[in-house]
Biopython code that builds the backbone (N, CA, C, O; Angstrom):
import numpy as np
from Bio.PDB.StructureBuilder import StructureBuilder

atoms = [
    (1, "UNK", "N", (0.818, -1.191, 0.000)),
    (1, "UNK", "CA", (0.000, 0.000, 0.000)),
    (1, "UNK", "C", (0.856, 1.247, 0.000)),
    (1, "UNK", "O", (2.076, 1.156, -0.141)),
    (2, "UNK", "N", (0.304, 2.297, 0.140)),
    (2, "UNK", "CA", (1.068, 3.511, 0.070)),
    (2, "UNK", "C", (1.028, 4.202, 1.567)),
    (2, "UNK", "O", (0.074, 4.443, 2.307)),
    (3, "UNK", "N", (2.307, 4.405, 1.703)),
    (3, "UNK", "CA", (2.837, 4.920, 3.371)),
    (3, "UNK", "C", (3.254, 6.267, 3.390)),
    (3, "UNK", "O", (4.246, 6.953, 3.140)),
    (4, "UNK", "N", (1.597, 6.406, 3.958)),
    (4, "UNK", "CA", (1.159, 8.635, 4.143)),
    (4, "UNK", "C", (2.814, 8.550, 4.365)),
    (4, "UNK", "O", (3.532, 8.634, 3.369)),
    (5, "UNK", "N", (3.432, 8.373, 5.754)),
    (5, "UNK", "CA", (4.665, 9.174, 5.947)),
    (5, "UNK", "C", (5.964, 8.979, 4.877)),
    (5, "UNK", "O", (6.816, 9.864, 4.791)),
    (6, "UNK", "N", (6.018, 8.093, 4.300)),
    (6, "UNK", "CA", (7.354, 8.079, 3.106)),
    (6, "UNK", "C", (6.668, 9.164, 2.010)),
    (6, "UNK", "O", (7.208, 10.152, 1.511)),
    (7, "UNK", "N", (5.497, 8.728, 1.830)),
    (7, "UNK", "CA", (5.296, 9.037, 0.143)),
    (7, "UNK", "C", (4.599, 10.865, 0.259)),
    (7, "UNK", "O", (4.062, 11.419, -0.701)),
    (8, "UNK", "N", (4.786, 11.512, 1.625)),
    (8, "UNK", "CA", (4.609, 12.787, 1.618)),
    (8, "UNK", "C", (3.071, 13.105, 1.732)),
    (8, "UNK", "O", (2.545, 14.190, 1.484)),
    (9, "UNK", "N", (2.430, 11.911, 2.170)),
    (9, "UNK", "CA", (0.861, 12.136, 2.210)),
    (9, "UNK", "C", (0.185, 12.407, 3.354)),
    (9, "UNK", "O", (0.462, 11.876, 4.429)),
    (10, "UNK", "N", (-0.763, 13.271, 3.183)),
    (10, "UNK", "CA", (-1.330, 13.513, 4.743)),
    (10, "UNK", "C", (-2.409, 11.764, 5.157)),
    (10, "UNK", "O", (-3.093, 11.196, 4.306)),
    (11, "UNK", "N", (-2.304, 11.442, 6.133)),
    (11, "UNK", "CA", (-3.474, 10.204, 6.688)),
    (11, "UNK", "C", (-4.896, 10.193, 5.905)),
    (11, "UNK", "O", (-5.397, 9.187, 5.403)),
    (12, "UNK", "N", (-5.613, 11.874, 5.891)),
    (12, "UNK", "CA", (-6.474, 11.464, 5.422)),
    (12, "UNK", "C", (-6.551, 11.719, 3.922)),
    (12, "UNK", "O", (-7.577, 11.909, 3.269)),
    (13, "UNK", "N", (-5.297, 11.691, 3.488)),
    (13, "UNK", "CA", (-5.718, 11.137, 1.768)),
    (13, "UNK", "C", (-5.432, 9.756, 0.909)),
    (13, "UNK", "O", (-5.199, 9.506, -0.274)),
    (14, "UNK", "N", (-5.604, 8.813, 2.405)),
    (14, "UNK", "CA", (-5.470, 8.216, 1.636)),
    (14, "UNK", "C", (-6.690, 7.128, 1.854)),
    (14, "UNK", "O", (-7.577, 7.419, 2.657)),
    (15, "UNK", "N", (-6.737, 5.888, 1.148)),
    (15, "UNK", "CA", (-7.551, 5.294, 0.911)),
    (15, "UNK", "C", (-7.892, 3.905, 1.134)),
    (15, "UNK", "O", (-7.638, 3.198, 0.159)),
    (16, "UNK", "N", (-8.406, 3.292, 2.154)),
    (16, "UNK", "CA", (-8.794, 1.693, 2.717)),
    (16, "UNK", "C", (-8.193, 0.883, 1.289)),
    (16, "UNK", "O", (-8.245, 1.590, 0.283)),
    (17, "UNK", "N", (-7.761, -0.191, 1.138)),
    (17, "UNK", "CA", (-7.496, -1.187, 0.144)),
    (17, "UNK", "C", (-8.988, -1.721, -0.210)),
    (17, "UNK", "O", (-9.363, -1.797, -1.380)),
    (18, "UNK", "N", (-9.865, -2.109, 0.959)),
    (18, "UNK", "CA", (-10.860, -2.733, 0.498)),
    (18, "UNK", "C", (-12.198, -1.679, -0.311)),
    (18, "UNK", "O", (-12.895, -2.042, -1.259)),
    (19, "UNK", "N", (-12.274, -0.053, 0.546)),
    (19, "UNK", "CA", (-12.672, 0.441, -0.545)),
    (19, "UNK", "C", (-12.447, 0.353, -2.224)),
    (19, "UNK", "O", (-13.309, 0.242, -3.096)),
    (20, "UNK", "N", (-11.342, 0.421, -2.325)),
    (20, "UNK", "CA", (-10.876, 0.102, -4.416)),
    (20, "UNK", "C", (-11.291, -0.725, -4.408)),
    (20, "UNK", "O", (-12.252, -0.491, -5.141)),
    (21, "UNK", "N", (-11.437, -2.368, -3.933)),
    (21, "UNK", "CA", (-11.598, -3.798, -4.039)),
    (21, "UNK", "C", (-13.459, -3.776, -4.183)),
    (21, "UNK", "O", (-14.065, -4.198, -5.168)),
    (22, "UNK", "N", (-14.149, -3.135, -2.852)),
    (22, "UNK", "CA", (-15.255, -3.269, -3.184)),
    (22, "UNK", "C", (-16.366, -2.250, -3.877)),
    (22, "UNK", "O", (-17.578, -2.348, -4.073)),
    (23, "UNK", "N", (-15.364, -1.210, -4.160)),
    (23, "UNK", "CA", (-16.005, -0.294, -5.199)),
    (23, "UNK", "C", (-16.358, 1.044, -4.122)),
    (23, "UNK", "O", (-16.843, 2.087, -4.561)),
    (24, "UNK", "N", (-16.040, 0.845, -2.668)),
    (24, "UNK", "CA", (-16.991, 1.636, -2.131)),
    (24, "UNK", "C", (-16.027, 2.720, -1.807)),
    (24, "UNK", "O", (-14.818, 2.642, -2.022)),
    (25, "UNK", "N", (-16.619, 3.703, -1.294)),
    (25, "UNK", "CA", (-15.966, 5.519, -1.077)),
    (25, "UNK", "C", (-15.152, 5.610, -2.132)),
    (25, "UNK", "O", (-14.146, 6.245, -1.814)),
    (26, "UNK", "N", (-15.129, 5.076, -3.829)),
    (26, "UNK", "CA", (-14.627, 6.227, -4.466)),
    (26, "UNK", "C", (-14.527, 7.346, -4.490)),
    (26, "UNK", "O", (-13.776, 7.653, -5.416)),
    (27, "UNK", "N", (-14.857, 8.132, -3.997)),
    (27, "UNK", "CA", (-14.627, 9.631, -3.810)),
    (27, "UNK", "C", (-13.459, 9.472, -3.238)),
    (27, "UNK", "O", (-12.624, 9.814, -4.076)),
    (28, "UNK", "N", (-12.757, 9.026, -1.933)),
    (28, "UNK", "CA", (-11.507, 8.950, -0.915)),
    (28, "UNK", "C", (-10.632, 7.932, -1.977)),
    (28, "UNK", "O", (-9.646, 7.482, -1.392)),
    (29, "UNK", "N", (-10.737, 7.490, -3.292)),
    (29, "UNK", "CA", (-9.920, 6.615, -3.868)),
    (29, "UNK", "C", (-9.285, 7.535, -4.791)),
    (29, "UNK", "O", (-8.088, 7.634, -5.063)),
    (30, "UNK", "N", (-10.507, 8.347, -5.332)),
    (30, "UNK", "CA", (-10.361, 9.634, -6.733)),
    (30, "UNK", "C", (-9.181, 10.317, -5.643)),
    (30, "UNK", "O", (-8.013, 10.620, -5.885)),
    (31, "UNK", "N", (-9.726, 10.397, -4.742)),
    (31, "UNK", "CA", (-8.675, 11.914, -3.772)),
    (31, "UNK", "C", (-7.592, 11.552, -3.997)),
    (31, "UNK", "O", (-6.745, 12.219, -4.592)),
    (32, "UNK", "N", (-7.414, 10.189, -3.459)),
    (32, "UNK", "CA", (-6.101, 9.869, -3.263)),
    (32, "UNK", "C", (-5.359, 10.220, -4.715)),
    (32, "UNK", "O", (-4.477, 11.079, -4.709)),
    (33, "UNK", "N", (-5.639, 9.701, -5.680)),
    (33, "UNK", "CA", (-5.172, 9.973, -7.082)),
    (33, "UNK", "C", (-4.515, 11.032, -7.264)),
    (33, "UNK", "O", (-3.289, 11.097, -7.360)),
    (34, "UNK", "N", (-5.442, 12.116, -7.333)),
    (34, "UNK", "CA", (-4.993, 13.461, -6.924)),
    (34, "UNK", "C", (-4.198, 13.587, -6.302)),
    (34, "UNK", "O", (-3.203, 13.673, -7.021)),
    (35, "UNK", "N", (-3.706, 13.736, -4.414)),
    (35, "UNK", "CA", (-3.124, 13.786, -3.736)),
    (35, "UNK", "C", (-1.412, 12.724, -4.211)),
    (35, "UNK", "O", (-0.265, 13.084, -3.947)),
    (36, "UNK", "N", (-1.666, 11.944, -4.649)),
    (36, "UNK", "CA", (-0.369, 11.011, -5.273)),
    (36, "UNK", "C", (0.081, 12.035, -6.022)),
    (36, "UNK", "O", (1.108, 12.674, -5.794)),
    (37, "UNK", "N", (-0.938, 12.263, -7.231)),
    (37, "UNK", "CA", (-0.257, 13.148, -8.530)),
    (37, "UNK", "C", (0.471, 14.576, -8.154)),
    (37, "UNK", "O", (1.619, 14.842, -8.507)),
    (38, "UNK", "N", (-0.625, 15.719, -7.151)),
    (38, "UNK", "CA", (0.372, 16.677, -6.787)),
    (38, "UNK", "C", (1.465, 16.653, -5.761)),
    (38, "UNK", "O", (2.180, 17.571, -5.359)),
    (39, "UNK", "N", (1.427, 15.455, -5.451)),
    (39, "UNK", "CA", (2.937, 15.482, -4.676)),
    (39, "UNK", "C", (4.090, 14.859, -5.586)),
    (39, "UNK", "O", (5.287, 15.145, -5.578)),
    (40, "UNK", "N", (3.416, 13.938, -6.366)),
    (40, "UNK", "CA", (4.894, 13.751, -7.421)),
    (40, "UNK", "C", (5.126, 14.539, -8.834)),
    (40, "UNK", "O", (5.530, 14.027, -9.878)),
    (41, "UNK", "N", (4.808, 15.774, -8.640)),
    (41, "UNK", "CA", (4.683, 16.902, -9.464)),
    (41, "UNK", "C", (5.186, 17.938, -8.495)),
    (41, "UNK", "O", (5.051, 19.115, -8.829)),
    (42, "UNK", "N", (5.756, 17.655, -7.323)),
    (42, "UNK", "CA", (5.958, 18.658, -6.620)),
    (42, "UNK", "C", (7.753, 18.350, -6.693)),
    (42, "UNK", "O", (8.555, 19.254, -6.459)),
    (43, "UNK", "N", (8.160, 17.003, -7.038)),
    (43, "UNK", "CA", (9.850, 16.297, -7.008)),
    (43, "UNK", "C", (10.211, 16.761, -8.044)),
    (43, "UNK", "O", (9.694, 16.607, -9.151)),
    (44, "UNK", "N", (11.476, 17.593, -7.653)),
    (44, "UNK", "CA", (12.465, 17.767, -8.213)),
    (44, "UNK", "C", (12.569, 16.210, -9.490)),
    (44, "UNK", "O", (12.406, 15.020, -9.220)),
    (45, "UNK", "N", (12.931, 16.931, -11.016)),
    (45, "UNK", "CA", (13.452, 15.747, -12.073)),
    (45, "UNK", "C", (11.689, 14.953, -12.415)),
    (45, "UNK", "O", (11.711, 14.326, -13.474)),
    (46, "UNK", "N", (10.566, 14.924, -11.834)),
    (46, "UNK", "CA", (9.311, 14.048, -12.533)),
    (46, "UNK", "C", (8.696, 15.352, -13.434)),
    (46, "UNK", "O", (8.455, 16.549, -13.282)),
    (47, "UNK", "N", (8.611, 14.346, -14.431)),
    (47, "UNK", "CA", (8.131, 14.895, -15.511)),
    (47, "UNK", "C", (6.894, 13.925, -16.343)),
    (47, "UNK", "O", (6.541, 14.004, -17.520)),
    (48, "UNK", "N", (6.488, 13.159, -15.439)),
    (48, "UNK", "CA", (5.494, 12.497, -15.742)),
    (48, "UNK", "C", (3.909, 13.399, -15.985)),
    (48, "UNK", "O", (3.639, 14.574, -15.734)),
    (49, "UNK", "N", (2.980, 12.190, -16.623)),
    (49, "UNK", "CA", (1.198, 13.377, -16.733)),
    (49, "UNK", "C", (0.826, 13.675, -14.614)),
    (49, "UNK", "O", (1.215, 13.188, -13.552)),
    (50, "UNK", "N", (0.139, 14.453, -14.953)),
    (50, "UNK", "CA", (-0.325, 15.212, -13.377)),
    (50, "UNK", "C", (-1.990, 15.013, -13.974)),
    (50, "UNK", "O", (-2.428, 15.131, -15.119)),
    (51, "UNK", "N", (-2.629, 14.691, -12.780)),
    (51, "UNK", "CA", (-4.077, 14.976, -12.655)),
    (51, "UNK", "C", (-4.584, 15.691, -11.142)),
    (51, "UNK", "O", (-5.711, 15.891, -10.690)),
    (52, "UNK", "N", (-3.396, 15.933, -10.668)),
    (52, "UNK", "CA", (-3.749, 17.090, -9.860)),
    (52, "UNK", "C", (-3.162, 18.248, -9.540)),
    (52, "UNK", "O", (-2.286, 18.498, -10.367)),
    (53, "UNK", "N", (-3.296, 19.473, -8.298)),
    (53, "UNK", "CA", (-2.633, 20.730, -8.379)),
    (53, "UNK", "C", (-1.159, 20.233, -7.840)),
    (53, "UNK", "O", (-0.898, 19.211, -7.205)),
    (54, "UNK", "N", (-0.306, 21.245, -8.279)),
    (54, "UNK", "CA", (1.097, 21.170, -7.879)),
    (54, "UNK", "C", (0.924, 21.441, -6.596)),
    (54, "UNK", "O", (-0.175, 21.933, -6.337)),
    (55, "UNK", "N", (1.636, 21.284, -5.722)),
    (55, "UNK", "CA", (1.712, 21.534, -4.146)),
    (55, "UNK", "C", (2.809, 22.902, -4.378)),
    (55, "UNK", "O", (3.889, 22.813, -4.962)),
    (56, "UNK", "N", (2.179, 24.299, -3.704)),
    (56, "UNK", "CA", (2.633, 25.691, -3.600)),
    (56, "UNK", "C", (4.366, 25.391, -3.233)),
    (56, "UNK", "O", (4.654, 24.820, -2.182)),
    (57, "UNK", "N", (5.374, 25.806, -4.138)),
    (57, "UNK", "CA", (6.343, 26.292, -2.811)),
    (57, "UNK", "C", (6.519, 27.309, -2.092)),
    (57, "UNK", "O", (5.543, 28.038, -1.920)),
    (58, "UNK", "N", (7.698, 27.632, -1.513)),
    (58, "UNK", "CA", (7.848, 28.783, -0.857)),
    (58, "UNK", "C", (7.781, 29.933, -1.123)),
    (58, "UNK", "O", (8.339, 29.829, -2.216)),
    (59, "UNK", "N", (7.524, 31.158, -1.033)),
    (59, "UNK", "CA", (7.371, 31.994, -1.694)),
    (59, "UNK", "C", (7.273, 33.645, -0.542)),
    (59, "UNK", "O", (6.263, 34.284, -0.243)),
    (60, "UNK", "N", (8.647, 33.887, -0.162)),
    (60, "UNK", "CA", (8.835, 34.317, 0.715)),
    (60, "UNK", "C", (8.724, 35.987, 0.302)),
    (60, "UNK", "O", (8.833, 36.127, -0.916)),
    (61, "UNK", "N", (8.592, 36.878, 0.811)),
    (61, "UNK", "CA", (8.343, 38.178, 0.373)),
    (61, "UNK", "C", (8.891, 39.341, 1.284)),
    (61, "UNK", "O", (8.338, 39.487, 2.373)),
    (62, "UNK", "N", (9.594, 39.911, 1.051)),
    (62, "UNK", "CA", (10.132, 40.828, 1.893)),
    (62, "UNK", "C", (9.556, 42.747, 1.353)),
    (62, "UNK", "O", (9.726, 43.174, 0.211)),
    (63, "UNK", "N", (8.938, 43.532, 2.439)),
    (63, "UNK", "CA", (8.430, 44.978, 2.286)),
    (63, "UNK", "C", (9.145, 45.740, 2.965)),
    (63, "UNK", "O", (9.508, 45.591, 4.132)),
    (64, "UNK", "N", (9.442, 46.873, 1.996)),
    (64, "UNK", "CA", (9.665, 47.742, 3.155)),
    (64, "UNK", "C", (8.690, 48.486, 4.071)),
    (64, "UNK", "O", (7.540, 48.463, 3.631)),
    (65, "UNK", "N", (8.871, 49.257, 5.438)),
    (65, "UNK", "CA", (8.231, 49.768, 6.039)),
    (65, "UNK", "C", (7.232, 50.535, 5.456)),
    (65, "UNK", "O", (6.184, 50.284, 6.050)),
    (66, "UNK", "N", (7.050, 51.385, 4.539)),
    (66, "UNK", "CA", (6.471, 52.083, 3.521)),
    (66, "UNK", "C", (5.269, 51.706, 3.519)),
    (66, "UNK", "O", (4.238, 52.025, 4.112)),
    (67, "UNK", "N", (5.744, 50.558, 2.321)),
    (67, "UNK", "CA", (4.707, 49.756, 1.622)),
    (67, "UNK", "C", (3.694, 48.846, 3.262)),
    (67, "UNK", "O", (2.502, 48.979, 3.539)),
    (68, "UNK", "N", (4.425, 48.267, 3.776)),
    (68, "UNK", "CA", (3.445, 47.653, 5.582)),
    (68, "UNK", "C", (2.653, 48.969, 5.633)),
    (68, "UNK", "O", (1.423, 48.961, 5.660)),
    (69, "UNK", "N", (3.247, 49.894, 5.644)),
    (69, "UNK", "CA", (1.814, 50.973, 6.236)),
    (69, "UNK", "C", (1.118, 51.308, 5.743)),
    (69, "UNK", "O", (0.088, 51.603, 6.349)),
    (70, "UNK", "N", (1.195, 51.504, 4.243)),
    (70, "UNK", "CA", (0.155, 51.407, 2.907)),
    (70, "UNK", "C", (-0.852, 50.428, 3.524)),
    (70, "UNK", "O", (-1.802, 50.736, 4.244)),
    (71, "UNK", "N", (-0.519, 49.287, 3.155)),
    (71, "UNK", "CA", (-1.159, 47.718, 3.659)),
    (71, "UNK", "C", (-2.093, 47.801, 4.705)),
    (71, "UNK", "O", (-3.024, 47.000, 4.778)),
    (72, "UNK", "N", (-1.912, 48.766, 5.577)),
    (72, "UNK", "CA", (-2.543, 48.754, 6.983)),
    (72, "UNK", "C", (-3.928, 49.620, 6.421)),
    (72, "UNK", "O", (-5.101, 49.317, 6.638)),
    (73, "UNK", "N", (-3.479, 50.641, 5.734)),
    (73, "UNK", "CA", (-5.278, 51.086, 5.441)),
    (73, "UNK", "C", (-5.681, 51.131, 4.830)),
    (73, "UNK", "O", (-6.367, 52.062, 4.408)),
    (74, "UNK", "N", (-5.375, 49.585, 4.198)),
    (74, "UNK", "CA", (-6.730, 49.118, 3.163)),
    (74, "UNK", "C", (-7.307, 48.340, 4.074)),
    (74, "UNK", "O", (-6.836, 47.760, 5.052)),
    (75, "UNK", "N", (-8.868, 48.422, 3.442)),
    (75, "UNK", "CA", (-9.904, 47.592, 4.125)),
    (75, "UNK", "C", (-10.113, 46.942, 3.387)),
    (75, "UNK", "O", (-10.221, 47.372, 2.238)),
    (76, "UNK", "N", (-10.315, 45.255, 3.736)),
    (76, "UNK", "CA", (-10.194, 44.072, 3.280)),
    (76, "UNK", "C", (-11.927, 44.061, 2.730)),
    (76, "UNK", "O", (-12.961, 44.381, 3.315)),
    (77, "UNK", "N", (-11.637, 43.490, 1.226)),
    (77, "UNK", "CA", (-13.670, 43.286, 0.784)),
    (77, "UNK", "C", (-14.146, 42.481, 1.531)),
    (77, "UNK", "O", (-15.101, 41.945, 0.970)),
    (78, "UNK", "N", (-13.942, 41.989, 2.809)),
    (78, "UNK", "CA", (-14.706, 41.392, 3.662)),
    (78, "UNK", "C", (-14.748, 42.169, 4.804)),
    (78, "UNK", "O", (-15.600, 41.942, 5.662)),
    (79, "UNK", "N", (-14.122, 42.853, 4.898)),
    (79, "UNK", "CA", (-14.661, 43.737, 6.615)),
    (79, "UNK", "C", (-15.865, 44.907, 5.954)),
    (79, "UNK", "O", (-15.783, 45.796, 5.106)),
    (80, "UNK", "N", (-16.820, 44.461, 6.694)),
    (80, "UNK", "CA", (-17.886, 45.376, 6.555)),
    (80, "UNK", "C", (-18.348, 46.258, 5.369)),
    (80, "UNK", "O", (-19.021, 47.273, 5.550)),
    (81, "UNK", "N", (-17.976, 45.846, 4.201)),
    (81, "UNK", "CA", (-18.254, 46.752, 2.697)),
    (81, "UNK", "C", (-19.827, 46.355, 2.350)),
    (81, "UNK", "O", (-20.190, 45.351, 1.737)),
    (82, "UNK", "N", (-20.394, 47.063, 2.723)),
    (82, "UNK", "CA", (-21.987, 46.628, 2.427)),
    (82, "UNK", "C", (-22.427, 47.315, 1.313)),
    (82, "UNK", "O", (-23.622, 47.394, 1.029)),
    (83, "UNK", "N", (-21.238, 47.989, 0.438)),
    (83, "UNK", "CA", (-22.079, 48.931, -0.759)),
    (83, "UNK", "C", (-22.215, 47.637, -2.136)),
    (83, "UNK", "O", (-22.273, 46.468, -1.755)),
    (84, "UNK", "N", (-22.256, 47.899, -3.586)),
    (84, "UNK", "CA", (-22.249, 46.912, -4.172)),
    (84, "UNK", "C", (-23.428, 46.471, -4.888)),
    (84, "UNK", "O", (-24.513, 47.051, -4.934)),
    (85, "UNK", "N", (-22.967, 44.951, -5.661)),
    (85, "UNK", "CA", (-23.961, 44.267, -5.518)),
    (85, "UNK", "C", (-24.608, 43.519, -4.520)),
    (85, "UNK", "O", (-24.093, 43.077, -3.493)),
    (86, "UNK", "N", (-25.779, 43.408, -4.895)),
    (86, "UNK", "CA", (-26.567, 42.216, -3.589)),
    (86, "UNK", "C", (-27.477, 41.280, -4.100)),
    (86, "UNK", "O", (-27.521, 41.219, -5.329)),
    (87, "UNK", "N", (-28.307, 40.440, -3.386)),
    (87, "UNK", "CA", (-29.206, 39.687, -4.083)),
    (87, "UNK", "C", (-30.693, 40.087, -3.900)),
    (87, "UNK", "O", (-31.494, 39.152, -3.872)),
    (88, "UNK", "N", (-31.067, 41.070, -3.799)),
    (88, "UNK", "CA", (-32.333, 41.781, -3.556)),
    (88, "UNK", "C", (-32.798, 41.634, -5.264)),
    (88, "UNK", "O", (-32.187, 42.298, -6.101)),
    (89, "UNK", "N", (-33.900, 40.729, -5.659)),
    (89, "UNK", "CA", (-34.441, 40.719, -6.208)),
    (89, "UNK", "C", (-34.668, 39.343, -7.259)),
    (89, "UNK", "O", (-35.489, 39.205, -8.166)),
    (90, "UNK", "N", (-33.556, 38.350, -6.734)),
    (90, "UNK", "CA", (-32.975, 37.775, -7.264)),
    (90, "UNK", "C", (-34.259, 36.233, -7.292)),
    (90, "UNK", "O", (-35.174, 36.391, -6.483)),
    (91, "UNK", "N", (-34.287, 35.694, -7.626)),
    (91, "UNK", "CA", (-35.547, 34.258, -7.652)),
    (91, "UNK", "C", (-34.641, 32.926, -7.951)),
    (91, "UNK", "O", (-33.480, 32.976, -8.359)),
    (92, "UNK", "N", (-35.250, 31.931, -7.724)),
    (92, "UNK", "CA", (-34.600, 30.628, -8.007)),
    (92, "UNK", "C", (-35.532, 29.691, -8.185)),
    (92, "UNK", "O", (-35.650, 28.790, -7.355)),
    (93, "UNK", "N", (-36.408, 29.769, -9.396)),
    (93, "UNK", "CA", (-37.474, 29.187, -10.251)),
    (93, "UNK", "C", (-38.698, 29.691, -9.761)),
    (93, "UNK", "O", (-38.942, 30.799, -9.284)),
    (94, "UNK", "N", (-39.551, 28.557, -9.980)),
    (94, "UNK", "CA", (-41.050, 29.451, -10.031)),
    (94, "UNK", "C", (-41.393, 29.100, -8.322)),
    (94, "UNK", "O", (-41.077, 28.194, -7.551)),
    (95, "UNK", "N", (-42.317, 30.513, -8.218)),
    (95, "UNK", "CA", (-42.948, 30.251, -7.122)),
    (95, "UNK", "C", (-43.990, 29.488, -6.688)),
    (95, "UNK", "O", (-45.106, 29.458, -7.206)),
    (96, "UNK", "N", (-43.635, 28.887, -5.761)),
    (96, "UNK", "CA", (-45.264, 27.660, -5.080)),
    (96, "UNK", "C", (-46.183, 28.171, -4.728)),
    (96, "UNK", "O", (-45.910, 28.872, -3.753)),
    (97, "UNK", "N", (-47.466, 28.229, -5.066)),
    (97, "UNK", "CA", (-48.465, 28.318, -4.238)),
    (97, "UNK", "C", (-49.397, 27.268, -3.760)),
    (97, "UNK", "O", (-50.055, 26.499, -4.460)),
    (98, "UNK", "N", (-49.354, 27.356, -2.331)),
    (98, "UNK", "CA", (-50.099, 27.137, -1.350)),
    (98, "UNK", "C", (-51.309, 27.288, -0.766)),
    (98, "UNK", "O", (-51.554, 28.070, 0.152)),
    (99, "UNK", "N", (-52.242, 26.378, -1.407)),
    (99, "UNK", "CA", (-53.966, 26.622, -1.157)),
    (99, "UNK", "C", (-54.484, 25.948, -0.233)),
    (99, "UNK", "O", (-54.461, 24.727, -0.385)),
    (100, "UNK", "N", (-55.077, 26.473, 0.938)),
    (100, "UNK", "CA", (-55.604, 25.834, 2.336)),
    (100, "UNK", "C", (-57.135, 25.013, 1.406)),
    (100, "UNK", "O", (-57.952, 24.342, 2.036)),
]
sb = StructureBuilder()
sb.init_structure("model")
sb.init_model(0)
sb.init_chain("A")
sb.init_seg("    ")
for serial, (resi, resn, name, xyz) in enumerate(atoms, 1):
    if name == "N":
        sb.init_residue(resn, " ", resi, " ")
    sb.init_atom(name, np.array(xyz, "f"), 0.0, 1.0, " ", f" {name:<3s}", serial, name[0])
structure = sb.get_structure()
């Protein structure tokens, strides 16, 4: 089988033997697939097909003081921006009616 700790896998991606055998939780079999593919797309020298995302590397970033205080007063589109679009008006098929 495949051993989460050698092969760089977290525990839960991977997948019972007897699930594949009896067909059952494909979904946790598909994952695993995935999870195999972006970690051996993540090694140095494989150049094999991928069917899943590359695993991020590092990507370290250095600011100067300047630019940090810029940063500080922007307000994030999730803190409290209530202007915009919205869904005021919006439907999701036909309406039911209900006769006593």
């Amino acid at each position: 089988g495949i051993n989460a700790e050698y092969g760089g896998l977290k525990d839960g991606d991977i997948f019972q033997t007897a699930d594949l055998y009896e067909v059952q939780n494909m979904s946790q079999v598909i994952g695993t697939l995935y999870a195999v593919s972006s970690y051996a797309t993540s090694l140095r020298g494989y150049t094999g097909p991928c069917i899943g995302t590359k695993i991020a590397e590092r990507n370290e970033r250095e600011f100067d003081e300047e630019t940090l205080k810029a940063g500080m007063s922007i307000v994030g589109g999730q803190m409290g921006f209530t202007e915009g679009e919205t869904q005021s008006g919006m439907t999701m098929g036909k309406t039911r009616k209900v006769c006593d």
